[in-house]
SEDREN-434015 format. One record per residue (C-alpha): residue number from 1; residue in three letters; x, y, z. Coordinates in steps of 0.5 Angstrom, whole numbers. Example, Ala and Ser with C-alpha at 12.3 -4.5 7.8 and 13.67 -1.06 7.14 Angstrom:
num / residu / east / north / up
1 / Ala / 25 / -9 / 16
2 / Ser / 27 / -2 / 14
This chain:
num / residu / east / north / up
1 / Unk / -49 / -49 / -67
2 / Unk / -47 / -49 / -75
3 / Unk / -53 / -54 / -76
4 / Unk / -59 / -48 / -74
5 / Unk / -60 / -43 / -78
6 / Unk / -59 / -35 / -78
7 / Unk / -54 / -36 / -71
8 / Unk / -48 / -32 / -70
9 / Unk / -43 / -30 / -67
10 / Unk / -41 / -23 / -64
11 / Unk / -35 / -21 / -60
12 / Unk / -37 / -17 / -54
13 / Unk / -35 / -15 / -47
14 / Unk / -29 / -20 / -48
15 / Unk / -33 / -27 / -50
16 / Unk / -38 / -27 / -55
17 / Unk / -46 / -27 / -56
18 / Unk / -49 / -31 / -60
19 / Unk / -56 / -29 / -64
20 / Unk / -61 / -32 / -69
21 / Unk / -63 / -28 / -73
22 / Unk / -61 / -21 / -70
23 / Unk / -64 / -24 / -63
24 / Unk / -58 / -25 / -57
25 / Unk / -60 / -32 / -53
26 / Unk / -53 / -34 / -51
27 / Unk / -46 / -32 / -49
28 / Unk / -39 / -35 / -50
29 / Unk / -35 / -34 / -44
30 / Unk / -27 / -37 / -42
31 / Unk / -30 / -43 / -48
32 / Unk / -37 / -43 / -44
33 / Unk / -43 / -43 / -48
34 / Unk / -49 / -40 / -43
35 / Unk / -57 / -39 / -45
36 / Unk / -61 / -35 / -43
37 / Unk / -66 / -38 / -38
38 / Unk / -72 / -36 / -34
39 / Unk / -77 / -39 / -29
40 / Unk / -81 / -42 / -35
41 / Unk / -74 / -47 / -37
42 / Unk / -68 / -46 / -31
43 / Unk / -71 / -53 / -28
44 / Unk / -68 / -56 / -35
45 / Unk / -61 / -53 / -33
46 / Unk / -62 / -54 / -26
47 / Unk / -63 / -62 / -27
48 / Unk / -56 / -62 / -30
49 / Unk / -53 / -59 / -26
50 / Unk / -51 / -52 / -29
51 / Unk / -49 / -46 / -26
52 / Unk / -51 / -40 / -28
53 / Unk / -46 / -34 / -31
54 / Unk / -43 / -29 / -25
55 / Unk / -37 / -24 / -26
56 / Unk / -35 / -19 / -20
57 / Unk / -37 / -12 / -21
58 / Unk / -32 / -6 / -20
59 / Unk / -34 / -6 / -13
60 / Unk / -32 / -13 / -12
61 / Unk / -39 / -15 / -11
62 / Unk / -42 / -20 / -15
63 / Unk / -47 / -21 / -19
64 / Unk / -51 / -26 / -24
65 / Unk / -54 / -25 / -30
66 / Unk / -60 / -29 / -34
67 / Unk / -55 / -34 / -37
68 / Unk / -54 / -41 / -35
69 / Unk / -49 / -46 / -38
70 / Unk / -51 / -51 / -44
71 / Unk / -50 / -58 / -41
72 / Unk / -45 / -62 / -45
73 / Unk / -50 / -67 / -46
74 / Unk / -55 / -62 / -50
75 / Unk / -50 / -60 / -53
76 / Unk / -48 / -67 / -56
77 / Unk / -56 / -68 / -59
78 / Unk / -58 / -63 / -65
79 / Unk / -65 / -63 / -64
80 / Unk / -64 / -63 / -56
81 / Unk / -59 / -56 / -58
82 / Unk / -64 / -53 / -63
83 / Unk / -70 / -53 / -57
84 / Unk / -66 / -50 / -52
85 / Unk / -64 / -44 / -57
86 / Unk / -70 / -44 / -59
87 / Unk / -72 / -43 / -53
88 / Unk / -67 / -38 / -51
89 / Unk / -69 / -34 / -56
90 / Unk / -77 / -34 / -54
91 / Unk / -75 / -32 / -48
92 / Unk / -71 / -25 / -50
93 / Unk / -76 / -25 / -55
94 / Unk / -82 / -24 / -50
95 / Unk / -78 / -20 / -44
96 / Unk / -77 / -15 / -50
97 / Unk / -84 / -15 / -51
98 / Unk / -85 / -13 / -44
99 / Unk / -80 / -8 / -43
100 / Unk / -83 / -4 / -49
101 / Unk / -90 / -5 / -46
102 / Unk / -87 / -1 / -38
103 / Unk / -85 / 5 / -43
């Protein structure tokens, strides 16, 4: 991702989270990249077979965040990979923008 301007990495919880220009649209965990993901783009991850990201919780249950994992293939192509980080930003752009409005 050296190739799209303004990303970054933090650690966080044990892995990592990437952010483009101070704005979080992925995470590493175990070595695996996920993005964010929606209704408006899961189609793209479910077409190549992606999971989403799920950890078990302190009461063994488990729970599924908003992540899926990147396809190799994605990951492959420069210009496939910026879209999808674009993407991923835009929709946590938008779902803060939501949860300002519901204050």
């Amino acid at each position: 991702m050296r190739e799209i301007d303004g990303v970054s990495a933090r650690a966080m919880f044990g892995g990592f989270g990437l952010y483009k220009n101070a704005v979080i649209f992925g995470i590493i965990v175990e070595n695996v990249i996920y993005l964010k993901v929606d209704d408006s783009n899961k189609v793209d991850y479910e077409e190549f077979g992606s999971k989403p990201f799920t950890y078990a919780m302190r009461n063994s249950k488990m729970s599924t965040m908003p992540y899926w994992e990147l396809p190799e293939s994605v990951m492959e192509d420069p210009e496939k990979l910026t879209k999808w980080v674009e993407k991923s930003v835009a929709i946590n752009k938008a779902a803060k923008k939501i949860k300002i409005k519901k204050k």
